[in-house]
C-alpha positions in Angstrom: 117.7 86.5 55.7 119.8 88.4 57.6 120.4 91.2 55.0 116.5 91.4 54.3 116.0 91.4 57.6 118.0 94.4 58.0 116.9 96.1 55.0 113.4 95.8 57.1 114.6 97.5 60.2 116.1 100.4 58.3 112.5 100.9 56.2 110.4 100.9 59.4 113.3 103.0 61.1 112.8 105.5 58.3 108.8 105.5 58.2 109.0 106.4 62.2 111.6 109.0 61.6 109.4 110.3 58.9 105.9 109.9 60.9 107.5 111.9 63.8 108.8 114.8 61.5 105.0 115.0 60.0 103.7 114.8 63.1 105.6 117.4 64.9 105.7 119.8 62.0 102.1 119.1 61.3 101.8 120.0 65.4 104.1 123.1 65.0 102.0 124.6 62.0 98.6 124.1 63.8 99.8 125.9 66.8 101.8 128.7 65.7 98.4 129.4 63.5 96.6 129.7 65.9 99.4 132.0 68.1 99.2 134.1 65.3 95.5 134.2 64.9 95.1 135.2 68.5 97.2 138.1 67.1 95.0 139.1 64.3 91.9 138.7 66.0 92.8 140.5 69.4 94.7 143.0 67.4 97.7 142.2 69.6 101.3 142.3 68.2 103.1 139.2 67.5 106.3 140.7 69.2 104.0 141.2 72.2 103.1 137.8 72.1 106.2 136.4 71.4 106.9 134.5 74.7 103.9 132.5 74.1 105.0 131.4 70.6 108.3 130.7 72.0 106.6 127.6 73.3 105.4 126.3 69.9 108.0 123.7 69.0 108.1 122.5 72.3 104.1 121.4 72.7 104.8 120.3 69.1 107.5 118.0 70.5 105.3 117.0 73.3 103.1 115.8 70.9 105.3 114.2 68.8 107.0 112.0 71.9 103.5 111.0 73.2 102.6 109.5 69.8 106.7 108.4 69.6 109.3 107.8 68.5 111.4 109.3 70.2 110.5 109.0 73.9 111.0 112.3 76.1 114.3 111.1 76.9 115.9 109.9 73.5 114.9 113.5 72.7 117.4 115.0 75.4 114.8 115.7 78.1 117.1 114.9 80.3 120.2 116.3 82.9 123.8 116.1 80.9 125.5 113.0 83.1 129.0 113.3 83.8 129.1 116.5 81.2 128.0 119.4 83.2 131.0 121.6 82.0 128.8 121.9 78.9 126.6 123.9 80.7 129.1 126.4 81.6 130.3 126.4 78.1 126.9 127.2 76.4 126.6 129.8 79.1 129.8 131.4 77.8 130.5 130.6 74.4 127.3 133.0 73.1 129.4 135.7 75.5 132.8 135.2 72.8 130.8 135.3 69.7 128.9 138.4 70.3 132.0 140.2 71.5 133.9 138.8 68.5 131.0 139.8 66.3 131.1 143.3 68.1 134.9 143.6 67.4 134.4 143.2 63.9 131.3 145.5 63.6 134.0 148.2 64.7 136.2 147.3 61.9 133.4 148.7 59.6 133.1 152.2 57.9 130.6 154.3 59.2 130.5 152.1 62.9 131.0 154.0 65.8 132.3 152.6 69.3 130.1 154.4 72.1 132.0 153.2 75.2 129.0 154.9 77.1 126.5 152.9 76.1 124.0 151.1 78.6 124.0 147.4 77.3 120.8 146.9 79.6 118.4 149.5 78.0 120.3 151.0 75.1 119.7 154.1 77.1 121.2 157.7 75.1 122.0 156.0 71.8 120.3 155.3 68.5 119.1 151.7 69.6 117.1 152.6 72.3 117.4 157.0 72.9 116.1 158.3 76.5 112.4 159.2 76.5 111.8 162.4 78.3 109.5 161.4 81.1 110.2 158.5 81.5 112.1 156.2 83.7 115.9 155.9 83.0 115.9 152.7 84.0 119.6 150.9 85.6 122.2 152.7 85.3 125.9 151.4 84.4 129.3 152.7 85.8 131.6 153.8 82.9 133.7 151.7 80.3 135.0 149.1 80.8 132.3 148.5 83.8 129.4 148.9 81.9 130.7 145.8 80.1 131.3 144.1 82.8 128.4 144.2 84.4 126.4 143.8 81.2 128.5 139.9 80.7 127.8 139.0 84.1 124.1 140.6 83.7 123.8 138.5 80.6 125.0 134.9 82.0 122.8 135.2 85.3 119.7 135.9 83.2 120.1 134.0 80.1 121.0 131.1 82.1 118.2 131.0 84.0 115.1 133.4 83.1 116.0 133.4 79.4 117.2 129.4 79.4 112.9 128.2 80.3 111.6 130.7 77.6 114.6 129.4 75.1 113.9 125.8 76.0 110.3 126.1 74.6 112.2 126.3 71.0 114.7 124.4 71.7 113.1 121.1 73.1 111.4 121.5 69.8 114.2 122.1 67.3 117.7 120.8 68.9 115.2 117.5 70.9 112.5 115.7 68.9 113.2 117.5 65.3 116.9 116.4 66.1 116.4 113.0 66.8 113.8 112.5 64.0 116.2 113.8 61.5 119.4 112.4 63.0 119.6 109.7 59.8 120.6 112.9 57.7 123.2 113.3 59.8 125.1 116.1 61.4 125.1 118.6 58.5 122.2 118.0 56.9 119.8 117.7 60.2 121.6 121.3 61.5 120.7 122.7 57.8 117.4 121.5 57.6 116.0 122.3 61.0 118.3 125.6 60.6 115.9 126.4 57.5 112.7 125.3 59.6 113.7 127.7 62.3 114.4 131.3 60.5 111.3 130.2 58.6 109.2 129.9 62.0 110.0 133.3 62.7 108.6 135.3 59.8 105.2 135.8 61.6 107.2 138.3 64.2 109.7 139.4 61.5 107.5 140.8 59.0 106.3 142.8 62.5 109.6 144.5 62.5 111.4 142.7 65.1 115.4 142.0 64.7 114.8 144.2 61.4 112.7 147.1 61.5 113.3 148.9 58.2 113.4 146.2 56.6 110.2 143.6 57.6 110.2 141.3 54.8 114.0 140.9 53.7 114.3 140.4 57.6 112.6 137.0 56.7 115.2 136.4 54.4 118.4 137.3 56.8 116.9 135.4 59.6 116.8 132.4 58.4 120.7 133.0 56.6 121.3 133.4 60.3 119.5 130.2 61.9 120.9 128.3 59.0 124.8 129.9 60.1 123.7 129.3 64.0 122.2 125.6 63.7 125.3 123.6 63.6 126.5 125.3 66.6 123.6 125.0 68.7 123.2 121.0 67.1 126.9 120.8 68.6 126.4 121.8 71.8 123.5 119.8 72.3 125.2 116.4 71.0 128.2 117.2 73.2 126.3 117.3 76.5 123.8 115.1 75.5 120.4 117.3 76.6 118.6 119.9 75.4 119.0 122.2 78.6 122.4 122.8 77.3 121.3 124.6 74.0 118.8 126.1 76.0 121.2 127.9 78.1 123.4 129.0 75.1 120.3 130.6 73.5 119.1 132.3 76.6 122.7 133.8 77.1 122.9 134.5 73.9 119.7 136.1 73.6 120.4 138.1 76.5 123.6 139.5 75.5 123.2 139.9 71.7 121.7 143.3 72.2 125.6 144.7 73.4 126.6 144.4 69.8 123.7 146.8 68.8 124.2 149.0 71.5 128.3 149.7 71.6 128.7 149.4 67.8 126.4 152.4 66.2 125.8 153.1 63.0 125.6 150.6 60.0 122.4 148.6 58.4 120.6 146.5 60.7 120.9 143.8 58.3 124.6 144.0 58.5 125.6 145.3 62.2 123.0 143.0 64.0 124.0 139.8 65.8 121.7 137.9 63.6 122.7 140.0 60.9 125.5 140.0 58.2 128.2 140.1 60.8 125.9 137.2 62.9 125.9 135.3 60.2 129.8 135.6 59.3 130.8 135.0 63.5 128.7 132.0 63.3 129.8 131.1 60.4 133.3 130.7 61.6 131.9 128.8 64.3 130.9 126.3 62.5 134.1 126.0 60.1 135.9 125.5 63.4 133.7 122.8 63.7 134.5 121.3 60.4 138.3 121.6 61.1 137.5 119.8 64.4 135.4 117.3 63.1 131.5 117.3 63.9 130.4 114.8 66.2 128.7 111.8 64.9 124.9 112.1 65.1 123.1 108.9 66.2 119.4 108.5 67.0 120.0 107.6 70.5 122.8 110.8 70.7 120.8 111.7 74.0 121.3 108.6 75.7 124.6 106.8 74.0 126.9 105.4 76.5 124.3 104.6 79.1 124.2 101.2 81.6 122.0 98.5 80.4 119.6 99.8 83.5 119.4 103.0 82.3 118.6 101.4 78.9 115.6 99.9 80.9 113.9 103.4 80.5 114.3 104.2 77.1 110.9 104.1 74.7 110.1 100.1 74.1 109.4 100.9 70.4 113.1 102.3 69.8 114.8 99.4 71.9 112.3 97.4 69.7 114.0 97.9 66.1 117.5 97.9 67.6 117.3 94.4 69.7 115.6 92.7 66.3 119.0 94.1 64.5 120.7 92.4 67.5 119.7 89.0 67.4 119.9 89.3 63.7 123.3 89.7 64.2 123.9 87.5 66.6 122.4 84.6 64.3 124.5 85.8 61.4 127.6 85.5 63.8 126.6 81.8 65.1 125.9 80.5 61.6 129.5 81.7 60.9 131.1 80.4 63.8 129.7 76.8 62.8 
């Protein structure tokens, strides 16, 4: 009885897990539809509109909590207890890679290093040239200043401007989608949603954005590059046990990406682009040193493991629900042994 009643548990485990995938994708679809109909039928770009469609996943994962599993919480909607330092990590991390990936952007043929460059605007080089005019925007002191000032630039925004507009995807992707995939396990959740995210984007790709010459194989090389950034991101938000955490890294990371662009010239955008070729290798690497380290183990409750029983109190009843019935299950089976 106890095996069958096991087997039980898992199956209705499995049918919430998949009711809460259909339900937030089903969510996701609806509203990014009609984000992009707005578009069409205002004859406003998508790019334009892009902070709006930022929030997408998220009021998808709104949706999915209310109907549950997982509650708000079990979906890392919640502060990082005793693990704060991962908050200054995501902050940094995206800071390394991008410098790395700029590094070996340099080491290419044809890439120029324009120690000059104004990471803020992109102002006097190819990325963004100087519009006669027109404001000049902030200006930078010279190398290595202007870098400098860009990291610190970078942090202080992505951190916190950047962080609420990144947590609209990423309560979304790394919170609900996470949990409700967490039976896949660390690998195959990260690949999944990482295919589920570069696929979100195409409405603004095919626009031009990240790839402007080339629109539709930009669809293409953006999701390669969610699929390379995914286990990263899935690792920092396992390791500090919220979503604000990823949130952070992709705000910083978001705010300081454009540095590659703008000190590295020259070279396809597909290849010298943070979520380009090199994007894509830098990342890549991250997540091999991942490998070597060993991925963390993925759990349903990876939000809210190691909490006291009155903490527990809070967590969603239907959840706690599935895992006591395993308990006293177990507890039986134990008893029946003992006599």
């Amino acid at each position: 009885m106890t095996v069958a009643s096991n087997a039980d548990g898992d199956a209705g485990t499995g049918a919430r897990n998949l009711r809460s995938v259909a339900v937030f994708l089903g969510a996701l679809v609806a509203l990014s539809s009609g984000v992009v109909a707005v578009s069409r039928l205002s004859d406003v770009s998508m790019i334009a509109l892009a902070p709006l469609y930022m929030f997408t996943p998220m009021l998808a994962g709104i949706a999915t909590c209310i109907v549950g599993p997982p509650s708000f919480e079990r979906a890392g909607l919640r502060l990082p207890r005793n693990r704060f330092r991962w908050l200054g990590i995501a902050a940094v991390v995206p800071i390394v890679l991008v410098l790395l990936g700029t590094a070996l952007a340099l080491a290419l043929p044809g890439v120029e290093f324009v120690p000059d460059a104004n990471p803020l605007t992109g102002e006097g080089t190819d990325f963004a040239p100087a519009q006669e005019g027109e404001p000049a925007g902030p200006s930078l002191p010279d190398w290595p200043l202007n870098l400098l000032v860009a990291i610190v630039a970078a942090v202080a925004i992505g951190a916190t401007f950047n962080a609420v507009f990144a947590f609209g995807e990423e309560f979304g992707w790394r919170g609900v989608l996470l949990t409700a995939l967490a039976p896949l396990g660390f690998w195959g959740a990260s690949a999944v949603i990482g295919v589920l995210w570069g696929l979100w984007h195409a409405p603004i790709i095919l626009e031009g954005y990240n790839y402007p010459s080339y629109p539709v194989l930009g669809v293409a090389v953006m999701t390669a590059a969610c699929l390379a950034m995914s286990p990263v991101y899935t690792y920092v938000a396992v390791a500090a046990r919220s979503v604000v955490a990823p949130a952070i890294f992709h705000g910083t990371f978001n705010a300081f990406a454009a540095t590659m662009i703008v000190f590295a010239q020259g070279g396809s955008e597909l290849v010298v682009n943070p979520v380009g070729a090199i994007g894509i290798l830098v990342f890549g690497l991250a997540a091999a040193a991942i490998a070597v380290r060993g991925p963390p183990s993925l759990e349903a409750n990876w939000a809210v493991a190691g909490k006291t029983d009155g903490d527990a109190d809070a967590t969603d009843g239907r959840d706690r629900g599935a895992v006591e019935s395993t308990t006293d299950d177990e507890l039986g089976a134990d008893e029946r042994g003992q006599q």
